[in-house]
BAFI-3210 file (N, C-alpha, C; in Angstrom, 3 decimals, decimal comma, padded with zeros to 6 digits):
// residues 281
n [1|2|3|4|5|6|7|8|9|10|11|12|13|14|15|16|17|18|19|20|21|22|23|24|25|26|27|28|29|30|31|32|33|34|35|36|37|38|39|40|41|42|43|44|45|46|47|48|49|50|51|52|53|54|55|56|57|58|59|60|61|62|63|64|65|66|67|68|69|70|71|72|73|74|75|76|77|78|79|80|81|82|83|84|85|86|87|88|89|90|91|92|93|94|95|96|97|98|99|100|101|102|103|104|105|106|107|108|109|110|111|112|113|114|115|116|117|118|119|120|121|122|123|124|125|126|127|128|129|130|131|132|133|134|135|136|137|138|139|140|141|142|143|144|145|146|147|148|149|150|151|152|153|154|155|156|157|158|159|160|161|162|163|164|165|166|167|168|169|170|171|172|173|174|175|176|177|178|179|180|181|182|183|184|185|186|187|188|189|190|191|192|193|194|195|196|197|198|199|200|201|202|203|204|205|206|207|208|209|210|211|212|213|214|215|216|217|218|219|220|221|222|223|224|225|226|227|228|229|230|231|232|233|234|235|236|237|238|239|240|241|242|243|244|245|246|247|248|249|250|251|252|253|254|255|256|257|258|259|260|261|262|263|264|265|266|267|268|269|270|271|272|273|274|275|276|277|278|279|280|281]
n.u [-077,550|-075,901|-072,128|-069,541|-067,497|-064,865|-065,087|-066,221|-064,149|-062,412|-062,891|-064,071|-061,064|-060,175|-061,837|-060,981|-057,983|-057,477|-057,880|-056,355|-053,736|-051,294|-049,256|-045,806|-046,219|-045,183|-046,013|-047,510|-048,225|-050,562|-052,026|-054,544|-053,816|-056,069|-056,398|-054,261|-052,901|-053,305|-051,282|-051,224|-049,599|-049,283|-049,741|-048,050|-045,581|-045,917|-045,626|-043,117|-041,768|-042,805|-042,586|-039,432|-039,182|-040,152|-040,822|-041,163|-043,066|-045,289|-048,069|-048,492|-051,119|-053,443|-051,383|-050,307|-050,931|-049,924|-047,558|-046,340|-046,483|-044,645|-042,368|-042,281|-041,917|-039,345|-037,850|-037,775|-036,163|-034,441|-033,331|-034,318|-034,584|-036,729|-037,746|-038,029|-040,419|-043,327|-045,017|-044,192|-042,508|-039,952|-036,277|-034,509|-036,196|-036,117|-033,576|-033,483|-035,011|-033,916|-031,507|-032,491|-032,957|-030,654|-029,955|-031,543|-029,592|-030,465|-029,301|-028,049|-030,738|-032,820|-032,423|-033,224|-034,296|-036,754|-039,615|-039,788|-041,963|-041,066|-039,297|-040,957|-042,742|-041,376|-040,377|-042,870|-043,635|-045,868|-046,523|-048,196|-050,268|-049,677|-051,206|-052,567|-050,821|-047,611|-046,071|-043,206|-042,830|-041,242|-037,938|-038,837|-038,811|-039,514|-040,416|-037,519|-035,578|-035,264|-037,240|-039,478|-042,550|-044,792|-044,084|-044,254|-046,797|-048,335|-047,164|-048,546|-050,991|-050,908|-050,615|-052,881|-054,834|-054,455|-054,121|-052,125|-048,793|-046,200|-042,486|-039,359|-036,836|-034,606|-034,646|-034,816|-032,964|-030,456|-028,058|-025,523|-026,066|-026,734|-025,329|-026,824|-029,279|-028,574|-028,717|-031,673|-032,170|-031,155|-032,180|-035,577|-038,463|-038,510|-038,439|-037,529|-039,247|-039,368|-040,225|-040,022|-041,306|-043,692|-045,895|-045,976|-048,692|-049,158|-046,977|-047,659|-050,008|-049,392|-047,420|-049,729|-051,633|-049,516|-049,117|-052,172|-052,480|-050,573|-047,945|-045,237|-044,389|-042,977|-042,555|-039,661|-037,045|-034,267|-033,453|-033,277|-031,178|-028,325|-029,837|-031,768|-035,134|-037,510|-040,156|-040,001|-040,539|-041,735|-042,247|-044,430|-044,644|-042,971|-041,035|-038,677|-037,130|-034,532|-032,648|-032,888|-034,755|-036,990|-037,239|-037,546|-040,508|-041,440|-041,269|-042,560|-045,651|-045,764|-045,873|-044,018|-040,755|-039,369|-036,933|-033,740|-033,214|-035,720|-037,728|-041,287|-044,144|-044,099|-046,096|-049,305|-052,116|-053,129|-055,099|-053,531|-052,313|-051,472|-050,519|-052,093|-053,906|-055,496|-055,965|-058,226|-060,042]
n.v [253,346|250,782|250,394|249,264|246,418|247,081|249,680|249,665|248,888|250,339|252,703|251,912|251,759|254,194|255,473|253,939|254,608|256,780|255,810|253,705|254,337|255,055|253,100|252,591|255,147|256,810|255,368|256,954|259,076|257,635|256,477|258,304|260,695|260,063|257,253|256,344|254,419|255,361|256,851|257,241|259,454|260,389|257,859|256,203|257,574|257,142|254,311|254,206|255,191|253,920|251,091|249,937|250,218|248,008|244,500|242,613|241,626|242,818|244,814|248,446|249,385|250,278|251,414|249,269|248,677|251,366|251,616|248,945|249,725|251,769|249,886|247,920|249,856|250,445|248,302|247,848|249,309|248,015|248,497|247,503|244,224|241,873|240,031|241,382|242,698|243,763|245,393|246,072|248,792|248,336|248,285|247,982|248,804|251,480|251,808|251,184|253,135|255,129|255,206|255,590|258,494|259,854|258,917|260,537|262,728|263,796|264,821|264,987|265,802|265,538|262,872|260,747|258,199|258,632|259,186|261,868|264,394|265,401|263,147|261,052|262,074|261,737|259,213|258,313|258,885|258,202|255,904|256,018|257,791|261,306|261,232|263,079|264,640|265,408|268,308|269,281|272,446|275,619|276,907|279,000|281,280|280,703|281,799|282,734|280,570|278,172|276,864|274,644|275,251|274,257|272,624|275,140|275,594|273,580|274,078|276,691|275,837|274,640|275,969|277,414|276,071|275,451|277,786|279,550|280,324|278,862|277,829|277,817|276,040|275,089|274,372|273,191|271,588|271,952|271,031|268,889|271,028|270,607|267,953|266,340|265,417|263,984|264,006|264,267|266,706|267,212|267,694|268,465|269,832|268,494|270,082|271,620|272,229|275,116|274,307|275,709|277,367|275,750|273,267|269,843|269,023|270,973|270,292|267,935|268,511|270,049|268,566|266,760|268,581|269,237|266,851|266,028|267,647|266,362|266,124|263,639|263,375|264,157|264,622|265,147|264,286|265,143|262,784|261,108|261,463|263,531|266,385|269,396|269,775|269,298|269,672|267,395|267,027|265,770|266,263|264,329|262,634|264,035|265,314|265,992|265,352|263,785|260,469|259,832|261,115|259,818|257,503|257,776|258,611|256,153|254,638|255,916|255,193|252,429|252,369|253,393|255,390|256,658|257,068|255,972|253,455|252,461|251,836|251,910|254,323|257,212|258,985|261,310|259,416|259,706|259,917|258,670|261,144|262,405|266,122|266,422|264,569|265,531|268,243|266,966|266,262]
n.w [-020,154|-021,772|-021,658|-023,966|-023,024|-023,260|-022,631|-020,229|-018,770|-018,775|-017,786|-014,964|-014,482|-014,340|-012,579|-010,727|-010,224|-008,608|-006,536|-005,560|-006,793|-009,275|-011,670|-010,075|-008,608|-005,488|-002,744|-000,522|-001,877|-003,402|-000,869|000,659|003,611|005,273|005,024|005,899|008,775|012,064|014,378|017,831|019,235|022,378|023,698|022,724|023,776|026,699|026,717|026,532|028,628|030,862|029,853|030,009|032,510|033,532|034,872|034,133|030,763|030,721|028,333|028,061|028,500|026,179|024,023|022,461|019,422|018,313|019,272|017,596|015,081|015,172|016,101|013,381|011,491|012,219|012,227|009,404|008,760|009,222|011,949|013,864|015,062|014,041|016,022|018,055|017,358|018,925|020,531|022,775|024,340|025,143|026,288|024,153|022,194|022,462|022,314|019,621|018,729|019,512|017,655|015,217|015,522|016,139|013,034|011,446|012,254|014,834|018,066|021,399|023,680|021,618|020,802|022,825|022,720|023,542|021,611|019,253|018,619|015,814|014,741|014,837|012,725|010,821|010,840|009,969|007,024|004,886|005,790|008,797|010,639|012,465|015,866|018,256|019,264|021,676|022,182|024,042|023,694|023,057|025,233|027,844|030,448|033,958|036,749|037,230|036,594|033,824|032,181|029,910|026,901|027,698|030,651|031,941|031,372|033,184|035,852|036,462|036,023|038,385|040,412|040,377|040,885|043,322|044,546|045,795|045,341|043,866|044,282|042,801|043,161|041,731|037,493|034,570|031,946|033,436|033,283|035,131|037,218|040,191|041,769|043,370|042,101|039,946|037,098|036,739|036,279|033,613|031,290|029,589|031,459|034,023|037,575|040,722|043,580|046,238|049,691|051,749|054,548|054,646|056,173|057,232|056,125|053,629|052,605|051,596|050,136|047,894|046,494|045,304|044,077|041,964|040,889|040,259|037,966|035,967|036,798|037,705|041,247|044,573|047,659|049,277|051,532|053,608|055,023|053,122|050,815|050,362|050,689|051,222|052,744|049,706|047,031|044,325|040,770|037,933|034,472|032,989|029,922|028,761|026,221|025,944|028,418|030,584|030,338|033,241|034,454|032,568|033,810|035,970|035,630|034,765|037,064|038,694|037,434|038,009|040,874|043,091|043,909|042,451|043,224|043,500|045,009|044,372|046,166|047,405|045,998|047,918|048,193|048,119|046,851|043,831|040,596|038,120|035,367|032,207|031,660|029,247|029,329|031,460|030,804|029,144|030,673]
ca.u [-076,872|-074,622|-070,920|-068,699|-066,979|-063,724|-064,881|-066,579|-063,161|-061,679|-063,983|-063,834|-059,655|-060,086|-062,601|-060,098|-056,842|-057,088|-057,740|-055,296|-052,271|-050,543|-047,739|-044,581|-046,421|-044,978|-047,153|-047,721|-049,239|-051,012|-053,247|-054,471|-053,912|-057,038|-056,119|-052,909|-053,305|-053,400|-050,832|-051,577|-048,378|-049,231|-049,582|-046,489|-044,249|-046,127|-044,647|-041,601|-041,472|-043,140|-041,850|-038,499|-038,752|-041,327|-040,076|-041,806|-043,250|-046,720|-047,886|-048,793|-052,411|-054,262|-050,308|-049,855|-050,976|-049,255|-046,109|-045,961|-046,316|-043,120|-041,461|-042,407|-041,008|-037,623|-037,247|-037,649|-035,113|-032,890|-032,931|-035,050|-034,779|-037,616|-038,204|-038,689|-041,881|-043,979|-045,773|-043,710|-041,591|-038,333|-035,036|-034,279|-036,760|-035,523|-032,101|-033,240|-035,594|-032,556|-030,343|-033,283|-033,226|-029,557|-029,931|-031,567|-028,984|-030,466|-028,620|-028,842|-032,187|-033,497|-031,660|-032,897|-034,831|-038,348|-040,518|-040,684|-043,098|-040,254|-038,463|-042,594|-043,598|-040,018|-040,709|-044,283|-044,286|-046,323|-046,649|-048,720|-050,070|-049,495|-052,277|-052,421|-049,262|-047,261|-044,975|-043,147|-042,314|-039,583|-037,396|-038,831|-038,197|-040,520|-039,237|-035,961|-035,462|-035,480|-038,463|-040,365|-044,002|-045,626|-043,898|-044,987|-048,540|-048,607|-047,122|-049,723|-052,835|-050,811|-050,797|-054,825|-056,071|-053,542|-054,569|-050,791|-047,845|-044,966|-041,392|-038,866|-035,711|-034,313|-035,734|-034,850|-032,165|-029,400|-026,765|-024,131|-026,653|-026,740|-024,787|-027,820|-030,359|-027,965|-029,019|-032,889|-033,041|-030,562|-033,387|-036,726|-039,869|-038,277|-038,256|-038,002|-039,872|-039,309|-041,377|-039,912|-042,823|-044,778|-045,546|-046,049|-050,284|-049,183|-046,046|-048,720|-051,511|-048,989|-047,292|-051,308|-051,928|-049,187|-049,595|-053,291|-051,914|-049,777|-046,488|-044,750|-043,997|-042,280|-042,291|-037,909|-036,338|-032,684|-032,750|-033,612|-030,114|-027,902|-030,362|-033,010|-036,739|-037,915|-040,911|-039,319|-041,478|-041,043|-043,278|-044,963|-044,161|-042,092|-040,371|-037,479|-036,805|-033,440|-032,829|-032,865|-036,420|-037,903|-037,017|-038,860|-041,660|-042,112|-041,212|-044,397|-046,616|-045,402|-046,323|-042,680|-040,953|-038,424|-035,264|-032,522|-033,743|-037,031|-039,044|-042,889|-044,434|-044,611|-046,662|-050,442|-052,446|-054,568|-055,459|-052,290|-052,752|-050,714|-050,985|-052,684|-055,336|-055,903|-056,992|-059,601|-060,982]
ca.v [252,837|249,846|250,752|248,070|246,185|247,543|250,946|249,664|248,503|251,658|253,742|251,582|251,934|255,214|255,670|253,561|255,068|257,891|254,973|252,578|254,814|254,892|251,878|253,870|256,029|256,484|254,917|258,188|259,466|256,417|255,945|259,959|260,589|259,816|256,202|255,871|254,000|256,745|256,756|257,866|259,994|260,412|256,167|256,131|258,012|256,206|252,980|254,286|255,652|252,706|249,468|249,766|250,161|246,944|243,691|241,184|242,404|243,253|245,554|249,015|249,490|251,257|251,654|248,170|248,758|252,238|250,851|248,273|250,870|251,884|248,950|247,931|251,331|250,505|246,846|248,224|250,230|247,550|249,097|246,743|242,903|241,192|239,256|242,876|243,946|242,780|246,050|246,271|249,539|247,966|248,962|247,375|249,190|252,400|252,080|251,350|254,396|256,423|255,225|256,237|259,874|259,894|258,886|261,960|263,999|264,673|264,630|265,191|265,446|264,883|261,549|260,205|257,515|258,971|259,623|263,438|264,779|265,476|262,070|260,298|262,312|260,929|257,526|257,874|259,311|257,112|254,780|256,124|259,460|261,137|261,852|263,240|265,276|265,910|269,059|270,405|273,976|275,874|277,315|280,033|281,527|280,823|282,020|283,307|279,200|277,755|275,908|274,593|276,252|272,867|272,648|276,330|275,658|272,953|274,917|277,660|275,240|273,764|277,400|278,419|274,608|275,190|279,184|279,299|280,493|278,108|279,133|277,208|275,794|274,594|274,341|272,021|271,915|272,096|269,437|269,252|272,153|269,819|266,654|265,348|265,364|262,364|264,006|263,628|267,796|267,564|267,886|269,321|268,983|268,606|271,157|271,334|273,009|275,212|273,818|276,804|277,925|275,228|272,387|268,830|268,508|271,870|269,900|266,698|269,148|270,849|267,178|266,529|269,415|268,840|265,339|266,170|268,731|265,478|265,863|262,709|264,466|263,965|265,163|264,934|264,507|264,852|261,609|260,299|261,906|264,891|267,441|269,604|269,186|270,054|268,868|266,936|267,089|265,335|266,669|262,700|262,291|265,612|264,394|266,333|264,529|263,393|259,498|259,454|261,452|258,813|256,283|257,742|258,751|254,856|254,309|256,486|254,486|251,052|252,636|253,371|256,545|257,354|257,293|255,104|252,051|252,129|251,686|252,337|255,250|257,785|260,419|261,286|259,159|260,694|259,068|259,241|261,666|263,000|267,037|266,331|263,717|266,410|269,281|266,881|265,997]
ca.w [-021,340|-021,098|-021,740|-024,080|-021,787|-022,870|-022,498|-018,956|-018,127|-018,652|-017,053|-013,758|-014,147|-014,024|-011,170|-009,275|-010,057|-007,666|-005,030|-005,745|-007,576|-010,900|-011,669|-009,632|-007,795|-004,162|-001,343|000,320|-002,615|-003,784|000,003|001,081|004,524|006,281|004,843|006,637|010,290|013,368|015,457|019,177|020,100|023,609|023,885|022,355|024,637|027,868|026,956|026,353|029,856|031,517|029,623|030,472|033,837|033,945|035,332|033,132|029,007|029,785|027,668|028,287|027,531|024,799|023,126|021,488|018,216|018,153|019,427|016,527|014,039|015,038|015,589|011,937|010,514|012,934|011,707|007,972|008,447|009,493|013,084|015,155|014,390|013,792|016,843|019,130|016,874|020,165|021,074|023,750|024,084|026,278|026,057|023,049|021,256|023,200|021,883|018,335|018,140|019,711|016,597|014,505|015,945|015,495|011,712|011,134|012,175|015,838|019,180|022,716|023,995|020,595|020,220|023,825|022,700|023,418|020,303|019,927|016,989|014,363|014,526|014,680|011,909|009,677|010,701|009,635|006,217|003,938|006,749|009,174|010,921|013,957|016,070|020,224|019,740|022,848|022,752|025,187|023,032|023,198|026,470|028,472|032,035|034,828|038,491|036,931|036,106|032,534|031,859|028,629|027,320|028,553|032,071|032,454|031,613|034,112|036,934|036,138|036,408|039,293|041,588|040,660|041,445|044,812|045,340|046,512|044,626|043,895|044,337|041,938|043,837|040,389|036,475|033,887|030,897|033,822|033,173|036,382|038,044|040,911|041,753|043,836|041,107|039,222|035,745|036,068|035,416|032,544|030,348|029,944|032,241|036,179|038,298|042,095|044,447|047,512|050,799|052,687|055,286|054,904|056,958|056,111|055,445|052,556|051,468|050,874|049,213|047,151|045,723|045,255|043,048|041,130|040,152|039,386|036,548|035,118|037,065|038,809|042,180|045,258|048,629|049,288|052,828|054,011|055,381|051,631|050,745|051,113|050,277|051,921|052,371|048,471|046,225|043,024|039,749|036,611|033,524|032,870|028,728|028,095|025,426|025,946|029,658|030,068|030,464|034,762|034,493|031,826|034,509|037,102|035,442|034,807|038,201|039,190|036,970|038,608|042,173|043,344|044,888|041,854|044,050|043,265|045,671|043,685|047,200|046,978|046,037|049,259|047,898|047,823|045,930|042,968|039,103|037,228|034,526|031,521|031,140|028,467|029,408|032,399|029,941|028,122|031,525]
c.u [-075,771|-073,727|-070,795|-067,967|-065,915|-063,951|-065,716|-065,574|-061,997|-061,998|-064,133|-062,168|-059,813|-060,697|-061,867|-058,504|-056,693|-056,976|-056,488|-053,909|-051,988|-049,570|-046,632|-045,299|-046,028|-046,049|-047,625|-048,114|-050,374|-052,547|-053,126|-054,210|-054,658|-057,013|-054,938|-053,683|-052,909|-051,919|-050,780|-050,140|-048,659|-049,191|-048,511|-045,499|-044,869|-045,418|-043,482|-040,720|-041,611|-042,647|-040,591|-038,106|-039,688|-040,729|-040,382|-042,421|-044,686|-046,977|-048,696|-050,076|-052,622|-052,674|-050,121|-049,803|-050,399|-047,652|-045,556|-045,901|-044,860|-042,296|-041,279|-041,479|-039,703|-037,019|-037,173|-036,374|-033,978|-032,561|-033,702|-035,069|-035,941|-038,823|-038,389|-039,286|-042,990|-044,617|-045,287|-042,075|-040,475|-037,213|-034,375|-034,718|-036,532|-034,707|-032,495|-034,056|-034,386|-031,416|-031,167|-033,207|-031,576|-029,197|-030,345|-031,411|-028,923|-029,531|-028,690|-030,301|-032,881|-033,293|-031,913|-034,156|-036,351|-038,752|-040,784|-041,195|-042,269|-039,677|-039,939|-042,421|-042,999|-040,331|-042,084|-044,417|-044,454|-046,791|-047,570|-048,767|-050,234|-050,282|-051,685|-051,255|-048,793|-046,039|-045,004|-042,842|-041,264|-039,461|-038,111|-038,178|-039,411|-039,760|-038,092|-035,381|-036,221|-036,184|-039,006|-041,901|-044,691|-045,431|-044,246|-046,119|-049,055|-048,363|-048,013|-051,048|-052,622|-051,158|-052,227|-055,205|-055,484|-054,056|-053,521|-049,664|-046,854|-043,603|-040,500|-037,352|-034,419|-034,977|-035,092|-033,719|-030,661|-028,155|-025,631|-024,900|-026,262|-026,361|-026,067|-029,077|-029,913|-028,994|-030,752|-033,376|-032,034|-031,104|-034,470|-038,314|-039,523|-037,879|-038,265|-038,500|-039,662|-040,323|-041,103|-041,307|-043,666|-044,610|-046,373|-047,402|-049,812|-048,127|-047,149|-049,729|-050,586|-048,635|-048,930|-051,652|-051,319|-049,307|-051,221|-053,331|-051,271|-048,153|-046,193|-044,122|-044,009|-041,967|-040,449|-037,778|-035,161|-032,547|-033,170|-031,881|-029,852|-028,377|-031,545|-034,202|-037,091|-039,178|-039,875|-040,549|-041,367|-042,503|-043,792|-044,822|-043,857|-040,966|-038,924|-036,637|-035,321|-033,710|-033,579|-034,509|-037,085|-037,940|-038,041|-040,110|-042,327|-042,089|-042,622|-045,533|-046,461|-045,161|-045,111|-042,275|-040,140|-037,294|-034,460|-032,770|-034,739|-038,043|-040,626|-043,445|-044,841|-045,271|-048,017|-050,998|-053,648|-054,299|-054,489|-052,801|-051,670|-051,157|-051,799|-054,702|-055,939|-056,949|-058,065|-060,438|-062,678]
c.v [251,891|249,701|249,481|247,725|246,305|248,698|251,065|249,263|249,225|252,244|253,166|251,982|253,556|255,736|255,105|253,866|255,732|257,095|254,174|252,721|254,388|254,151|253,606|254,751|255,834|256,340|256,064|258,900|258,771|256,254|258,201|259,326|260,130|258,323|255,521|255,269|255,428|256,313|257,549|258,428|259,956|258,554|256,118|255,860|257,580|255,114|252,774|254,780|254,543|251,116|249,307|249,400|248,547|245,363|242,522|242,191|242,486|244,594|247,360|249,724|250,883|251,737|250,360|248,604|250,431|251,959|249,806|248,549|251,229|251,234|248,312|248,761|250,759|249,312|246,990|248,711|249,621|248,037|248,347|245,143|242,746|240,670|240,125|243,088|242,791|243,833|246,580|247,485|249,405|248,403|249,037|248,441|250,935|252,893|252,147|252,893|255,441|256,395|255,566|257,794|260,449|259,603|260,314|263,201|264,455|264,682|265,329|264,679|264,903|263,700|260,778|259,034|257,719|259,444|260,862|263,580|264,717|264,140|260,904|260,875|261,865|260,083|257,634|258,320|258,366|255,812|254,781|257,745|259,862|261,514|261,823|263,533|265,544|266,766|269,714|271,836|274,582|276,163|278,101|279,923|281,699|280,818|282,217|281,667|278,679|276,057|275,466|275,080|275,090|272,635|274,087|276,446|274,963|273,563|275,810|277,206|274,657|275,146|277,823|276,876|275,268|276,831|279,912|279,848|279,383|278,590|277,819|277,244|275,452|274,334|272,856|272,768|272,801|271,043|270,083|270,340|271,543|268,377|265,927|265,315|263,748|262,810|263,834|265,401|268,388|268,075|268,833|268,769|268,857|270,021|270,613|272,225|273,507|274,653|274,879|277,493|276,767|273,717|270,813|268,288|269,759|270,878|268,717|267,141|269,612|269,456|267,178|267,142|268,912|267,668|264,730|266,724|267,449|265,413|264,476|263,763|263,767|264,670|264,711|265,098|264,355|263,657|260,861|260,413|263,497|266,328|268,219|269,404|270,168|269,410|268,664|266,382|266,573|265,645|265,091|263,685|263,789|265,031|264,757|265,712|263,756|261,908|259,091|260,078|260,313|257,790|256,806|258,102|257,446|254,571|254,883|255,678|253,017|251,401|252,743|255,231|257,306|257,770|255,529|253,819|251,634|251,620|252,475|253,904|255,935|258,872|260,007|260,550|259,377|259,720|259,605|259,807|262,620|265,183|267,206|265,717|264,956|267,395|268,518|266,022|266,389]
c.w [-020,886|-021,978|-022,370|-023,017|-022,274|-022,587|-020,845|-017,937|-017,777|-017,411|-015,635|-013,577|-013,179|-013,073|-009,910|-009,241|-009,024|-005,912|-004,782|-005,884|-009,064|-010,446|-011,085|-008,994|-006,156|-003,205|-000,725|-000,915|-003,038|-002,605|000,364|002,881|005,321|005,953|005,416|008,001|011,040|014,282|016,838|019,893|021,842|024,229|024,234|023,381|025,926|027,773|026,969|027,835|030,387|031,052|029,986|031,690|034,492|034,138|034,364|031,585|029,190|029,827|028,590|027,827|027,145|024,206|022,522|019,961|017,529|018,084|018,266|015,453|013,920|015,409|013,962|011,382|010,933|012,176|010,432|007,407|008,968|011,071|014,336|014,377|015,124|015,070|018,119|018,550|017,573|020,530|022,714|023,430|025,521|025,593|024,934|021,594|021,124|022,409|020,196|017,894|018,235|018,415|015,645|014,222|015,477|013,427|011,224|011,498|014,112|017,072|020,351|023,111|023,139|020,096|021,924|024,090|022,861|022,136|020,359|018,300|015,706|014,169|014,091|013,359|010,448|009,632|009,837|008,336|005,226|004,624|008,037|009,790|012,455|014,569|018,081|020,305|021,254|022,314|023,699|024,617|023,311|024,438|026,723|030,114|032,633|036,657|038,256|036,840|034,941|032,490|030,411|029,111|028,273|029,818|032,337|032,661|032,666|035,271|037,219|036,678|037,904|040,994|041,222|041,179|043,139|045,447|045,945|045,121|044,875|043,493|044,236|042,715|042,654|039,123|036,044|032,942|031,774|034,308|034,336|037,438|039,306|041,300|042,247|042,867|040,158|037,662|035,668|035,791|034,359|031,336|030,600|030,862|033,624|036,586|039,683|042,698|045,666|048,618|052,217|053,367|055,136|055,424|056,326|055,382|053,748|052,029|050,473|049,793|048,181|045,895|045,290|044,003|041,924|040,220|039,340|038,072|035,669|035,598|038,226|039,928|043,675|046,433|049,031|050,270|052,592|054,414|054,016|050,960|050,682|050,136|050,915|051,246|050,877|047,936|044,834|042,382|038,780|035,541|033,152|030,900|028,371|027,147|025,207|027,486|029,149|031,006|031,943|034,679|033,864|032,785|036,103|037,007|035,202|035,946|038,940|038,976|037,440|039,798|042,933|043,192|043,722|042,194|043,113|043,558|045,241|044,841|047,108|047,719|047,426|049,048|047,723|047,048|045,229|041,831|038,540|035,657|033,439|031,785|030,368|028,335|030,758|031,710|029,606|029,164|031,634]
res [x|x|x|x|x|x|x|x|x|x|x|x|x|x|x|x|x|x|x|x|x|x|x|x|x|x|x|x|x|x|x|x|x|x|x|x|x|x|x|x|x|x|x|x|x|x|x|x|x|x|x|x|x|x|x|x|x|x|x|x|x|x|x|x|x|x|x|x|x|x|x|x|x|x|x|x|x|x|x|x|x|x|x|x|x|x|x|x|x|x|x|x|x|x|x|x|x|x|x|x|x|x|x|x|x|x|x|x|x|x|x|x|x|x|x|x|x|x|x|x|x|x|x|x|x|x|x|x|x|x|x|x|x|x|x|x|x|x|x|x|x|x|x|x|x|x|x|x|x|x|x|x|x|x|x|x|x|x|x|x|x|x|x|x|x|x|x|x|x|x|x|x|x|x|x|x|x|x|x|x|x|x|x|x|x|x|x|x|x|x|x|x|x|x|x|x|x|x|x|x|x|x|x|x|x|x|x|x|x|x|x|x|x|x|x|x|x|x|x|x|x|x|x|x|x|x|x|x|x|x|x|x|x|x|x|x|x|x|x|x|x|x|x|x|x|x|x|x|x|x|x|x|x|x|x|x|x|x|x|x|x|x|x|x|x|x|x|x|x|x|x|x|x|x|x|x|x|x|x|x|x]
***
């Protein structure tokens, strides 16, 4: 039967309201979720580790079009001009997400410029969705040293791949613990490692392991500075990491040792791998 065409003009409205929205309806009701763009959290917080530390603006692949998601949202909000929505997460873009994180309220760790799930999922509502979460979960105790669940799980997969127990010289979330650390285990995600008893092919296999699990990691000498022989670990995108960690976890990914002088990487080399991208090996 063929409808008047005002009552066929209806009858399409109404088949496309639920797509389109009602006049005034907020955007985030208006498109459903599976209509929003994706955003790749784990991307994300790579470029945010790695662009900074990068000497020239190229980009950090498979994050561009994640990264401009939230430059967009930042420059909306008046918090990123215009001429930084480049896909490129540099310092710039750093600082404006960190005044982002601070808008709503957070501080400390949660205000340290990395993208962690609650501050993503603010920026994104109505605007896009978050997909490839990275948390690190709350505090626990691993080796009588305060760890997150995520740096625990990694240590865990890092002693059955290794067959070896690991014995925790320092955790994480200890501001001033150590003058020679320079703040990189103020946060969450570094730990160091004893190398007590073992000699230098186990210190090499042990770095090895770890860095297969997703940790940047570090065989440490006294003649590096005034500290004994240790392994140094950094959780790669722990989003609770305090600034000096984010800097050497880019420093890892741009083949470099994560010391101060930024001289080239001296540790084993294996396929750099998040915790994350590890599990869905």
């Amino acid at each position: 039967m063929k409808l008047p065409s005002s009552a066929a003009g209806l009858t399409t409205a109404v088949l496309l309201a639920p797509l389109l929205g009602a006049p005034g309806m907020p955007a985030a009701h208006a498109a459903d979720a599976g209509a929003l763009p994706a955003l790749n959290m784990e991307a994300t917080v790579k470029a945010a580790q790695i662009d900074p530390r990068r000497a020239d603006n190229t980009l950090t692949p498979g994050a561009k079009a994640s990264v401009l998601l939230v430059e967009r949202a930042l420059r909306d909000r008046r918090l990123l001009d215009a001429k930084w929505v480049d896909g490129y997460f540099g310092t710039t873009t750093v600082t404006a997400y960190a005044g982002y994180q601070k808008s709503l309220g957070l501080s400390g760790l949660d205000a340290n410029g990395l993208p962690g799930r609650t501050s993503l999922t603010s920026l994104g509502a109505g605007r896009f969705k978050v997909t490839r979460i990275v948390d690190p979960g709350p505090r626990v105790s691993s080796g009588g040293f305060v760890v997150n669940t995520r740096t625990r799980s990694m240590l865990t997969e890092a002693k059955r791949l290794l067959g070896r127990d690991l014995k925790l010289d320092q955790g994480s979330y200890n501001p001033g613990g150590d003058p020679t650390s320079a703040g990189t285990h103020d946060g969450g995600g570094v730990v160091d490692i004893s190398v007590e008893g073992m000699n230098s092919a186990t210190r090499t296999a042990v770095a090895r392991g770890l860095r297969r699990v997703g940790f940047a990691a570090w065989v440490r000498n006294p003649q590096q500075d005034d500290w004994p022989w240790h392994i140094h670990a950094v959780a790669i995108s722990d989003t609770a990491l305090s600034g000096q960690a984010q800097n050497q976890v880019g420093d890892y990914y741009l083949g470099l040792n994560g010391l101060a002088g930024r001289g080239p990487d001296d540790g084993p080399k294996v396929t750099i791998r998040t915790w994350e991208e590890y599990r869905r090996r």
